[in-house]
N, C-alpha and C positions, 0 to 999 in steps of 0.2 A: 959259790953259794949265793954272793948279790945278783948273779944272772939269775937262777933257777925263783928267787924271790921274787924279781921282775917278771917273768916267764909265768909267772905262778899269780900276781895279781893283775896281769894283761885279760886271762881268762876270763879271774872273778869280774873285772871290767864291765865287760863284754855281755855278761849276766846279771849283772847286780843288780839294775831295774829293775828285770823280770820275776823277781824274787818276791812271794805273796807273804811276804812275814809285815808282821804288825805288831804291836804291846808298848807295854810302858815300862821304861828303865827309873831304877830313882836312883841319883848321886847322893854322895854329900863331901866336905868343900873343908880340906885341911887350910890355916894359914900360920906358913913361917914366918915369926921375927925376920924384919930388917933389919940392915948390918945400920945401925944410927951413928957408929963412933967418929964420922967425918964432919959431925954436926957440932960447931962454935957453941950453938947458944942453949946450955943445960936443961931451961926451963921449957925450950922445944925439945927438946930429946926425950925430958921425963915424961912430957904431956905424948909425945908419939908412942912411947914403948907401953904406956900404959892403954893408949887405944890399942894398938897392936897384940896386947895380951887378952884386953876386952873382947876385942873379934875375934878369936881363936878360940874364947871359951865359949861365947855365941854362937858359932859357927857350927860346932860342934851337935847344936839340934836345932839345926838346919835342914832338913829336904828339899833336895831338886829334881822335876818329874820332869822326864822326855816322854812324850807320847809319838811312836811315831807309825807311820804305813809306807805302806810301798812307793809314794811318791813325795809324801810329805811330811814337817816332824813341827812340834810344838813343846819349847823347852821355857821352864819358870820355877820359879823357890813354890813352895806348898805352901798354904796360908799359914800366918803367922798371925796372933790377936791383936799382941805388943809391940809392932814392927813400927808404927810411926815413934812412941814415945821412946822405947830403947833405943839410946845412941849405941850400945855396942851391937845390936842387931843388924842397927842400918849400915853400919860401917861393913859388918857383915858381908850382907847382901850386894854391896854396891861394890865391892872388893873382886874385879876381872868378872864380870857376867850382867852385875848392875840387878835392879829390881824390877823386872821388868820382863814383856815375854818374845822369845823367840821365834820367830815362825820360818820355815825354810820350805821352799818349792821346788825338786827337782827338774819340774817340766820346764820352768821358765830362768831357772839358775839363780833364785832371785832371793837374799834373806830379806824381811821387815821385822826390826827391832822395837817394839812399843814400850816407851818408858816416859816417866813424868819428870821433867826437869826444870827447872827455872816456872817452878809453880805453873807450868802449865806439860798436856801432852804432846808427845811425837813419835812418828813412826818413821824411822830411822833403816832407808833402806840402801841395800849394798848386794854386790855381787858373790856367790859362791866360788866363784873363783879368785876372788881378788888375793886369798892367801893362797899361795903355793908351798904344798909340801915336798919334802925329801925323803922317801923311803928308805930306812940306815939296812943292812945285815942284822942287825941285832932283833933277839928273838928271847924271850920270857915267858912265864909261867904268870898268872895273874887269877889266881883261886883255879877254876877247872880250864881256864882260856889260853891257848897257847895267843901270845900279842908281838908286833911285830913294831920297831920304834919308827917313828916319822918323825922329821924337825922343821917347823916351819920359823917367818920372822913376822911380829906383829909391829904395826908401824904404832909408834904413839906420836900423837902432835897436841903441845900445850903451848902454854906464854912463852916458856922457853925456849922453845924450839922443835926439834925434829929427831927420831932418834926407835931405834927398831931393836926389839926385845926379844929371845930365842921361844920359840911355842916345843914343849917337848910332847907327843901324842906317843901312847899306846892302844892301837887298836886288834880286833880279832876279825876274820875273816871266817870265825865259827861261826860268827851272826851276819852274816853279809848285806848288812845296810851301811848307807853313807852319814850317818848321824852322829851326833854326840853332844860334850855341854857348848851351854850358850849357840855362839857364832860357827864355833868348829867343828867342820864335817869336810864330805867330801875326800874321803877317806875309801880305800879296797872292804871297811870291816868296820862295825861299831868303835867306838870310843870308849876304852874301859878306863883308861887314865890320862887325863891331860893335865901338864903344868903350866902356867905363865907365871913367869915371877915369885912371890912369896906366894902363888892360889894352887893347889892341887886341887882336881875333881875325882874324886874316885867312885866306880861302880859299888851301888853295895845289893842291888837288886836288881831282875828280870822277867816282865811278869809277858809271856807270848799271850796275843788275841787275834780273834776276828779279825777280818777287815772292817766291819760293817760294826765293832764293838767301839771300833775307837773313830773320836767325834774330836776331828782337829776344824779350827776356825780361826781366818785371815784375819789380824788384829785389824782395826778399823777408827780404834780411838785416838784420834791427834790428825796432825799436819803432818801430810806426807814429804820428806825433805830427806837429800843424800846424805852421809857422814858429810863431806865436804860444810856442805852447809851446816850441820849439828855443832862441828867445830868451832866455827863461823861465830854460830850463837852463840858460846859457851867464851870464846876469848871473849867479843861483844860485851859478855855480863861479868866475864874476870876485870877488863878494863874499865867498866865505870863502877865498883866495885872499888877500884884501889881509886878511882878521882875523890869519890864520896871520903874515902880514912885523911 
């Protein structure tokens, strides 16, 4: 059976490119409770679980639009009015995908991430390859979508260290593009569900177009700079952060 599934997405491979399908997909973005019970200090625990239940109910009317075409895809939350003033929104949003938009190039293999961080913007670029998936045997039903399981690892890097997270992907080959939420593509089939951690994306629409209907556009706002360096920045503004307390 794992051969004939192999045998079977070599093909799709082989054709996926060539495939003139185009439209816009909308997600929207489950978040489970963390396990907090290894946490010492009560008054962090009530304050997390109470954020944690805020961005779940936020979450909940949340939209997220893939636009994509035959070479290229463009993934971001739908406007929101209240999104700077609601902290449960932002929490939200920033929760595995960030506020921010995605832009992926097949031609050139190349994602740029545009997000505003440390009170200024960045375009935050990386390879389509850099995650590697595992195509499992397992095989499900997903509303009319036969989906096939993939597992990859995402690497996290903070103050504390180093440390790589299971990516669980559902995708179909009944729609045969490399897309999905956020970051994650590259994929034999669309992305109908993906988990990281406490974040599920699930499909909840499908809308096919034109080629010439859908208007994707290379973000352009910020400093162009790799994840390495984004990192970089972000310890930078952790550490003098805790000199200041």
């Amino acid at each position: 059976m794992k051969n004939t599934i192999i045998v079977l997405f070599t093909i799709f491979g082989i054709n996926i490119h060539s495939q003139n399908l185009a439209g816009i997909v909308t997600y929207k973005k489950k978040i489970e409770t963390m396990n907090l019970d290894t946490l010492e200090n009560n008054s962090a625990k009530v304050f997390l679980k109470k954020m944690f239940l805020d961005a779940q109910i936020a979450a909940e009317n949340i939209k997220y639009q893939l636009k994509f075409s035959n070479k290229e895809s463009e993934f971001k939350a739908e406007d929101i009015l209240d999104k700077e003033s609601d902290f449960a929104i932002k929490t939200a949003l920033m929760m595995e995908g960030g506020d921010g938009i995605f832009y992926t190039d097949l031609k050139t293999k190349t994602q740029i991430f545009e997000i505003e961080a440390y009170e200024r913007f960045f375009l935050v670029t990386s390879n389509i390859d850099s995650l590697k998936w595992t195509i499992t045997d397992q095989i499900k039903k997903i509303g009319k979508y036969t989906c096939y399981k993939a597992m990859g690892e995402k690497l996290f890097q903070n103050q504390y260290g180093t440390s790589y997270k299971p990516v669980e992907a559902w995708f179909t080959t009944d729609i045969p593009v490399p897309f999905g939420p956020a970051k994650y593509c590259n994929l034999p089939g669309l992305i109908v569900e993906l988990k990281v951690q406490q974040v599920t994306f699930y499909l909840t629409k499908i809308e096919f177009k034109e080629q010439d209907e859908i208007i994707i556009k290379q973000p352009k706002k910020g400093k162009l700079i790799t994840e390495k360096e984004f990192e970089a920045v972000g310890k930078k503004m952790h550490d003098k952060f805790v000199k200041m307390r």
